[in-house]
N, C-alpha and C positions, 0 to 999 in steps of 0.2 A: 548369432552373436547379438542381432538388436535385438531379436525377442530376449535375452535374457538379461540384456543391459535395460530395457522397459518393465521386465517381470520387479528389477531393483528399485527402480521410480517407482513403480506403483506401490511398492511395498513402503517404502520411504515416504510417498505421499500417504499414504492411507494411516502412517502412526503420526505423521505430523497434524492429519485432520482432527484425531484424539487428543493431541496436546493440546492444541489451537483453541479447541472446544473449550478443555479444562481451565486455560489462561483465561479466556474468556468470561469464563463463569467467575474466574476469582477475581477479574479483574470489576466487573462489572457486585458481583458481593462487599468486597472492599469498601468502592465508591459510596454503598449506599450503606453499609457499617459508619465510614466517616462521617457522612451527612448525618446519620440518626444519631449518632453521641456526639457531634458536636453542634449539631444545628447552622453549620458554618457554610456558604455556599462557593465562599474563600478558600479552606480547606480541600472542600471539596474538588477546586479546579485546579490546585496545586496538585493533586493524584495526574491529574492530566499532563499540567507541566512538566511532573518528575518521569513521569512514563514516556516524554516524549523529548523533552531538550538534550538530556546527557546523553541520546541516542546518535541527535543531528552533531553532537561536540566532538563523542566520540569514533564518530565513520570512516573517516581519513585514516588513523590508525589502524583501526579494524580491518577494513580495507587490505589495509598490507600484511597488517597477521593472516589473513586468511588467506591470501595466495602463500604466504608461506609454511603453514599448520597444514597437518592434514587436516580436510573438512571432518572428516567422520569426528574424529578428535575433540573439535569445537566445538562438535553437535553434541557430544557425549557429555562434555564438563559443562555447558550452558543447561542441560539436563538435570545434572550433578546439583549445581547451584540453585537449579528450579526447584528442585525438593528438597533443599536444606533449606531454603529460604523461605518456603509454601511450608513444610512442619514446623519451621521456628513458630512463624504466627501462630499456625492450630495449636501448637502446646499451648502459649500465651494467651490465647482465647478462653482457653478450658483450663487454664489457673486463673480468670482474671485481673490477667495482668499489663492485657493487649493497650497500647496507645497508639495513637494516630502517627505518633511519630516511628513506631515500628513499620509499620506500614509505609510512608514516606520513605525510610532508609530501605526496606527493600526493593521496593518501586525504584530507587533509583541504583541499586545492584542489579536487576533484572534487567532495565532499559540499558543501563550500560553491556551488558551480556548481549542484547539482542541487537544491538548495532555489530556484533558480528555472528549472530547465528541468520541472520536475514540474508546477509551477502552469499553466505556458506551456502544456503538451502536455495537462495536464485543460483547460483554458479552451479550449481550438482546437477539442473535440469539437463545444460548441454554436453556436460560427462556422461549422463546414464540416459538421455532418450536420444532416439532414432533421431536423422541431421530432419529426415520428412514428418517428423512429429513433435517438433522444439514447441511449435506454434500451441498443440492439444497439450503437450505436458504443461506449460504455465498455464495455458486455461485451465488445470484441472488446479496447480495451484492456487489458482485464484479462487478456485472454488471449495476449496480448503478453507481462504479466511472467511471467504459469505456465507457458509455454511454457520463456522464459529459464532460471527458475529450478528448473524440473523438467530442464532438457538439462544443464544447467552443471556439478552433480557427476558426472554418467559419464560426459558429454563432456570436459571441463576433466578428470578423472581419466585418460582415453586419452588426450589431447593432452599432456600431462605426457610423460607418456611418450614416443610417436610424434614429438614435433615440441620438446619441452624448455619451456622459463617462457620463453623469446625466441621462441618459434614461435608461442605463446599468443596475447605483445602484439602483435605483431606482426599476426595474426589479427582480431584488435578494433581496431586501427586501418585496415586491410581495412572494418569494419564502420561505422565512424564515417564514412569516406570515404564508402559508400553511402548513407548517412545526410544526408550534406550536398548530394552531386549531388541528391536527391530534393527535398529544400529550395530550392535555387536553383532549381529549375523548378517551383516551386509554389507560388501566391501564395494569402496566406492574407487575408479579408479582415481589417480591423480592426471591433472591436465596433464598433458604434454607441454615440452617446453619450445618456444616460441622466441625469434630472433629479437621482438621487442621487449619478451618479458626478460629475456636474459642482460639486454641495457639497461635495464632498470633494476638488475640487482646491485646488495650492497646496504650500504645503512639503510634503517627504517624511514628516514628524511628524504632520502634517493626514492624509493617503494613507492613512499606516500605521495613525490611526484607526478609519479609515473603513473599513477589512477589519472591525474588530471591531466596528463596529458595523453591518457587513451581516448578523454572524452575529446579534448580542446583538439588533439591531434588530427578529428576528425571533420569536417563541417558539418553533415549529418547529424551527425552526435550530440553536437551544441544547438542545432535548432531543434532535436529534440528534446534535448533538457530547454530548451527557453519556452519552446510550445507545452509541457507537460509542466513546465513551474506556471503560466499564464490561467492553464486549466484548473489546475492548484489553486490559486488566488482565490477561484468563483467557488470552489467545491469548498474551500474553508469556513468562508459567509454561510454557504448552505448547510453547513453540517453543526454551527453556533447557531444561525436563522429561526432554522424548520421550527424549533420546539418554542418559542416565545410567538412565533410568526400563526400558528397554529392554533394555542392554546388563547391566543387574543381573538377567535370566533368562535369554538369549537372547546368541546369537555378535555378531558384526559386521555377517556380512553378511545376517545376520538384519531387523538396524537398518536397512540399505538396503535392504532388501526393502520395508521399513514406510513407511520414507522415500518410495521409487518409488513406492506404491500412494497414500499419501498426497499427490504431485504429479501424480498422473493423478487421482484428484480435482479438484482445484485447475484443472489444465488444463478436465476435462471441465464444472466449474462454469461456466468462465469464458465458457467454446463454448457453452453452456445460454443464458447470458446475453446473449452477441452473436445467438445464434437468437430468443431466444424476447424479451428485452427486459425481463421482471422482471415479475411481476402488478399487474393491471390497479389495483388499489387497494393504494398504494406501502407501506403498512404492514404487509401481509403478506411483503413483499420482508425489509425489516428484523425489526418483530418478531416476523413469523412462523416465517423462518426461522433466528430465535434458539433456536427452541425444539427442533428437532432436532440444532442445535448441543450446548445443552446436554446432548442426551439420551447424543449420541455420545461426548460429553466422561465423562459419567458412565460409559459402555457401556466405554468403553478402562480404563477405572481397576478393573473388577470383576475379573479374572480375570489372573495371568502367564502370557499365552495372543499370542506372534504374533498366528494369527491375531485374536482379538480388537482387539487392536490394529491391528492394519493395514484393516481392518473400521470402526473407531473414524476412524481419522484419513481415510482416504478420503472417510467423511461428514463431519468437520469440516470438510475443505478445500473440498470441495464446499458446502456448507453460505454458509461465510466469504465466497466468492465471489459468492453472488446476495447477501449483506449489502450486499459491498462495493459491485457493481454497481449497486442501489438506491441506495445514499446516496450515489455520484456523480453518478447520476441527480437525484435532487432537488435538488443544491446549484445543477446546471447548468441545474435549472428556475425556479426559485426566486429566481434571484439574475441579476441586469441584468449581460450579457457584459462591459460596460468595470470592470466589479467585483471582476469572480473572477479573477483573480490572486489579487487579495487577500484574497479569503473561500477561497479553496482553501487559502495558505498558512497562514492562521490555525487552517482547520479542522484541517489538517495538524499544525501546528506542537500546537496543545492533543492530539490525540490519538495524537502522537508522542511528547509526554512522558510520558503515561500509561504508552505503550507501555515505551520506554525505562527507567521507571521498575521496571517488571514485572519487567526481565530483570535489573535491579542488585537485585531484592529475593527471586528463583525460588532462588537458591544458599542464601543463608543461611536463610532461609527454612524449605524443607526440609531442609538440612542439620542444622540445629541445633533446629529445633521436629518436624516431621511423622517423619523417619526415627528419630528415638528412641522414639519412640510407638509404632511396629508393628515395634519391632527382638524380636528372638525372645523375649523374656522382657521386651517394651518395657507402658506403662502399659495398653494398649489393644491388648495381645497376645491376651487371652481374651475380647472383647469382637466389636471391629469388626476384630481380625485375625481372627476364626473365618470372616470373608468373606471380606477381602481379603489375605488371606494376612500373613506377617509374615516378616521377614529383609529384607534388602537391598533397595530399590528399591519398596516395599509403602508406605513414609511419604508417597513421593513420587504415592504411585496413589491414597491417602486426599484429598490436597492436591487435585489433580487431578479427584478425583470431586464436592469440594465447592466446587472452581469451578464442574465442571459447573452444581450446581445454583443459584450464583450466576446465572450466565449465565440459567437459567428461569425467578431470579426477575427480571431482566433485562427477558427478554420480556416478560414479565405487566406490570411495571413500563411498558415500552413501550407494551401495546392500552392501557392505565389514563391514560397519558397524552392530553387533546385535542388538544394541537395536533399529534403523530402522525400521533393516529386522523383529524384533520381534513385530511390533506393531500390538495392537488387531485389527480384520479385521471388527470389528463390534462394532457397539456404545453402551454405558455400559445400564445397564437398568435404568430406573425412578424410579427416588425415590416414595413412598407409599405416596398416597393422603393422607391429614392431615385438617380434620375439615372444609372443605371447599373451600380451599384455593386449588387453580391451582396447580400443583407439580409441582417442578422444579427439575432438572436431580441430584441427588446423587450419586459423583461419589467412594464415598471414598469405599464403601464396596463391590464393585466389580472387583473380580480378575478378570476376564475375560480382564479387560482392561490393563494389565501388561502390559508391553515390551519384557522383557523375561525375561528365571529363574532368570539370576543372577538383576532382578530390581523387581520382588515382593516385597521383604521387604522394598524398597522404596514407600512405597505407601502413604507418609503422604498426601500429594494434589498436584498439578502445575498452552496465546493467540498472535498473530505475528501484525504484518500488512506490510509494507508496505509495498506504496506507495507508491509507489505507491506506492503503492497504494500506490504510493503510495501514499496511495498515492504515492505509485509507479509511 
């Protein structure tokens, strides 16, 4: 029975890696469609905003449709609408008749769509994999999106070229189609129903509760979303940073150098995680390997050196990825399956604004505090520039290094905390086969999954993402 409840994950993974690709490549063709007809670098970061706001707005809601839809369902019509939405453009392109503003209104029908096909495709892992392989299934998801997002700029950069922006979508609807044959021939079971998801039925206001109070219900839970939004904050900076930070010692395709070595990281984390599952006691997953996060964070910011850098971000990315791995592990341990819709988009949604918040605050930020500081004659020119250098792009390596070591105090913050350090080291057991029907994990009646003493009586019920994933 698990092997052919994992034969269906894998199958589900492997056309989600296909789609992923295709979104990828269009999303990343798009971007640089708007920029080359508008010359706008405004335009161009509103593709970003739309792709990612209506997502954190809409989660709460989503959240609750999705424990109550079947998933397969949602994953079917988010499909549906990926390819009506991906051929609208293409015709448009090839009548010239495309504008920026098509682009924009679908980006923001897509993002709204994916704030419940994210929740759907985290919840399905502990439905169809093994209770002993939760930990290798999200790692393989994870390695789903680093694959995408590591192929999509030198892929999506030769497709430009070789095949045009109509060849692109055209390609990602190719990939959504694979996507859906895979669906229609795979049944996915539904949760089983659980004593807290059933207090939570009722109006969609009642539902939408009830996600926040699978997270808040827990203490665990909550110092994981507060330690995975803290990490968030530093990975925002880093992911606006790298490219201004970079290009002010170094060429271009110097930049992609850093960038590649940094998403073969990312891939290589992600493969680490689907291999190996995450360490046995799930605290060292999170804050253990915060603490070489931070180190590398720091280690990029010391010197105007490529390599250093490219050094730096390979460990970060690697790093980010058994974080991540862990803490979709535990949400999907943790938390009764007819739940996590809605505890995944809630977790999502909180450490999606953090994120969000990071990249609307990395610009000015540095611009206007850190790079006057180490400019060549700046206040902390003869001080902490006789380290880190000073001129151009050196404010921004200061910024950077003292995320680092936010991030470390992070971690420590992390072992300091108990319910953490109290999390069960092993996945709760399966619920009891029932007439037929595939069992899906029951988490409500096993204490073994506590936190610690003082969060037993917490156990009514309680998923993360991002994104990166997000889509980190």
């Amino acid at each position: 029975m698990g092997q052919s409840r994992m034969r269906k994950f894998t199958a589900i993974w492997a056309s989600s890696l296909v789609t992923m690709t295709g979104t990828a490549l269009t999303g990343f063709a798009l971007g640089v469609w708007v920029y080359l007809e508008t010359g706008s670098t405004t335009q161009l970061a509103l593709t970003f905003v739309l792709a990612f706001l209506p997502g954190i707005l809409f989660s709460p809601l989503a959240g609750a449709l999705v424990d109550r839809w079947d998933r397969r369902v949602i994953l079917l019509v988010s499909d549906a609408v990926g390819i009506g939405t991906t051929l609208t453009l293409g015709l448009l392109y090839m009548a010239g008749h495309l504008e920026p503003w098509h682009i924009f209104t679908t980006t923001l029908i897509r993002s709204s769509l994916r704030a419940m096909q994210v929740p759907a495709l985290n919840s399905i892992v502990v439905l169809l994999a093994p209770r002993e392989q939760i930990g290798r299934a999200n790692g393989l998801m994870g390695v789903a999106n680093a694959v995408s997002q590591t192929v999509a700029p030198a892929l999506g950069g030769a497709l430009m070229v070789g095949v045009g922006l109509d060849g692109v979508l055209f390609i990602d609807c190719a990939t959504f189609l694979v996507n859906v044959v895979v669906l229609f021939v795979t049944r996915i079971p539904a949760p089983q129903a659980s004593k807290a998801g059933a207090a939570g039925k009722g109006s969609l206001r009642a539902e939408i509760g009830q996600g926040w109070r699978a997270l808040a219900g827990k203490r665990a839970l909550v110092a994981l979303a507060l330690f995975y939004a803290a990490l968030d904050l530093s990975v925002g900076f880093v992911d606006i940073l790298i490219t201004p930070m970079v290009i002010s010692f170094a060429s271009v395709s110097a930049l992609g150098l850093v960038l590649t070595i940094g998403g073969i990281g990312l891939v290589l984390g992600s493969v680490t995680m689907a291999s190996w599952g995450g360490p046995r006691r799930r605290v060292h997953g999170t804050a253990g390997f915060a603490v070489p996060l931070g180190l590398f964070l720091c280690l990029g910011s010391l010197r105007p050196s490529v390599a250093l850098v490219a050094t730096a971000a390979f460990g970060f990315m690697f790093c980010s990825m058994i974080i991540d791995g862990t803490s979709r592990s535990i949400i999907g341990t943790e938390v009764e399956p007819d739940l996590q819709g809605r505890a995944f988009a809630t977790f999502n949604m909180v450490t999606n604004t953090v994120l969000c918040s990071s990249y609307l605050l990395a610009g000015p930020v540095a611009d206007r505090v850190f790079e006057p500081l180490l400019a060549e004659k700046g206040p902390l020119a003869g001080s902490v520039g006789e380290v880190l250098g000073t001129g151009p792009g050196r404010g921004m390596a200061l910024l950077l290094g003292l995320l680092g070591l936010l991030v470390l105090a992070t971690a420590v913050a992390g072992y300091l905390t108990p319910a953490l350090r109290g999390l069960s080291d092993r996945a709760p057991k399966p619920a009891a086969e029932d007439s037929g029907e595939e069992p899906a994990h029951d988490l409500a009646g096993d204490a073994s999954g506590g936190t610690d003493a003082g969060t037993d009586t917490d156990r009514e019920s309680a998923e993360p993402a991002p994104q990166p994933v997000s889509d980190r």
